[in-house]
C-alpha positions, 0 to 999 in steps of 0.5 A, spaced: 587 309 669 593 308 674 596 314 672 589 318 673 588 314 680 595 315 682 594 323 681 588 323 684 591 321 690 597 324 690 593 331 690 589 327 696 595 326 700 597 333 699 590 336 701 591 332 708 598 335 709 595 341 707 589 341 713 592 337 718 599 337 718 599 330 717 596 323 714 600 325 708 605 319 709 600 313 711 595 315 706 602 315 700 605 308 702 598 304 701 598 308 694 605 305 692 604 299 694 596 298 690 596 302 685 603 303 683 605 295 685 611 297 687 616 293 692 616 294 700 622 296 700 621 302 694 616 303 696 617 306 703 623 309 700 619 313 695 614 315 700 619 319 704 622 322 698 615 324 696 612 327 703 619 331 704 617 335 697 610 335 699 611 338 706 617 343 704 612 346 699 606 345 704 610 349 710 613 356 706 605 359 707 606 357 715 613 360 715 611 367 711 604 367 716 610 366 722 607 361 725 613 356 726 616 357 733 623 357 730 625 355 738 621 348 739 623 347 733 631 346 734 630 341 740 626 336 736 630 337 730 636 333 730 634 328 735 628 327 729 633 328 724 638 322 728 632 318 730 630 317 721 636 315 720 637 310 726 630 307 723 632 306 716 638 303 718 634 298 723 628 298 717 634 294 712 633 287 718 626 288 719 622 283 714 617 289 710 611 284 712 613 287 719 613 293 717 607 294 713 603 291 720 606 297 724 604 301 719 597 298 719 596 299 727 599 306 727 594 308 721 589 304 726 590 308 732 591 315 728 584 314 725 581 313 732 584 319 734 582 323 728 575 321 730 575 323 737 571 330 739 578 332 743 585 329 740 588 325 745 594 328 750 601 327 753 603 332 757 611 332 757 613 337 763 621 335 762 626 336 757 629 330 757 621 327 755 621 332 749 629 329 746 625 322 747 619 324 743 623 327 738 627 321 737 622 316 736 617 319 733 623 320 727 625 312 728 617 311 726 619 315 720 626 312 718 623 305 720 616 304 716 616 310 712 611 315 714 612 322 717 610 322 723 605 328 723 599 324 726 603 323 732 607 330 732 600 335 732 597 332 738 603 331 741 605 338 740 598 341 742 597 337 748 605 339 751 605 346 749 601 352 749 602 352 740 595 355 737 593 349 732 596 353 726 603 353 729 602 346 730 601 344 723 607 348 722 612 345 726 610 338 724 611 340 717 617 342 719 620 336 722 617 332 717 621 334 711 627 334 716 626 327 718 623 324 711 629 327 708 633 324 713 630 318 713 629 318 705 637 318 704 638 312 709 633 308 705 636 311 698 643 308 700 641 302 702 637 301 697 643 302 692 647 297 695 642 292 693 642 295 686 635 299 687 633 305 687 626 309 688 625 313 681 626 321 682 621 322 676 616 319 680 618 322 687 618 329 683 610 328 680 607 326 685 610 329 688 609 336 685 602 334 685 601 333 691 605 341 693 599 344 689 594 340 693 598 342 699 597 349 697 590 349 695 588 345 702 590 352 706 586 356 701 579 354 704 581 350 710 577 355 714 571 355 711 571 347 712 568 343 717 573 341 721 571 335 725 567 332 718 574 332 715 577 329 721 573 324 720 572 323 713 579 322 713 579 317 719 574 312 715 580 312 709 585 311 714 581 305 716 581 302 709 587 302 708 590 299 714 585 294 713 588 293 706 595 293 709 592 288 714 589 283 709 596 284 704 601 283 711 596 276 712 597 273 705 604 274 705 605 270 711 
């Protein structure tokens, strides 16, 4: 039954990476976490690893349509890639209950904005604004686990003059770049202590989730856009909630 539930998942999380560039991450941690019972630390590790596969895999069909903006993309790479990896090596001091309540009020927060008419906006008008925003958006990733996408999208609409399809392609861009970085960081750590995240899971759900991705761009413009947006910000509410009740048991 956990095995069915967790495929079923994964397929889940795949199709929100799909349609919105985003929500892959958040939606993966709750299901290591809950129906794999997996420890904290693993757990957040694993879900890099399975959001980096998932959104190579979701990224080639925006790369073949040439919606990526190659240009944008190398400036807010290696300030992502360097901010992942500076997150992972933080997240080994920082208490997993911490962790998971961040996560909880960024899933809050993303689930707010998904259901707004209009996705909230920062207009960025210098360089140096775009290197910070890079950074901390991949510190975020390295630091609790998840990719970053539901603040990459908006970002990218709100400070460029992107179409929505190229700002799918960008966030999944960055978020196999900074979940991979991000994931060798906990990888590593997580060897020193005589763990490590199980690769033939990270390659199931994984691979899941790819087909998932991939079935999300076959009918995402028949679908309406603001009922998913907001079906999908209900659960993000859910599950912070759960995220919530368990970070207040552990203390």
């Amino acid at each position: 039954m956990e095995l069915t539930l967790t495929l079923l998942c994964a397929l889940l999380i795949g199709l929100a990476l799909g349609l919105f560039g985003s929500g892959g991450s958040i939606l993966t941690v709750p299901v290591l976490l809950y129906l794999l019972h997996l420890p904290e630390k693993v757990a957040i590790a694993t879900a890099l690893g399975i959001v980096a596969l998932i959104s190579a895999v979701a990224l080639l069909p925006y790369i073949w349509r040439g919606h990526l903006r190659w240009a944008l993309l190398a400036k807010l790479a290696l300030p992502g890639i360097l901010g992942a990896w500076a997150g992972g090596v933080a997240s080994q001091w920082l208490d997993s209950r911490w962790q998971l309540a961040l996560l909880a009020v960024l899933m809050a927060a993303s689930a707010i904005n998904m259901w707004r008419q209009q996705l909230w906006s920062f207009p960025l008008r210098r360089s140096w604004q775009l290197l910070l925003v890079g950074a901390g958006l991949g510190c975020v990733t390295g630091l609790i686990g998840v990719g970053g996408g539901f603040l990459i999208v908006p970002l990218l609409l709100a400070f460029t003059s992107l179409t929505v399809p190229a700002a799918i392609g960008c966030s999944l861009a960055l978020i196999v770049l900074q979940s991979s970085s991000g994931f060798v960081s906990h990888y590593l750590h997580l060897q020193q202590l005589g763990q490590q995240p199980d690769l033939a899971l990270i390659g199931m759900i994984g691979g899941i989730g790819a087909l998932g991705s991939l079935l999300a761009l076959s009918f995402s413009e028949r679908l309406p856009q603001m009922l998913l947006r907001r079906g999908f910000a209900l659960l993000l509410v859910a599950l912070a909630l759960l995220l919530m009740c368990r970070t207040l048991l552990c203390f």
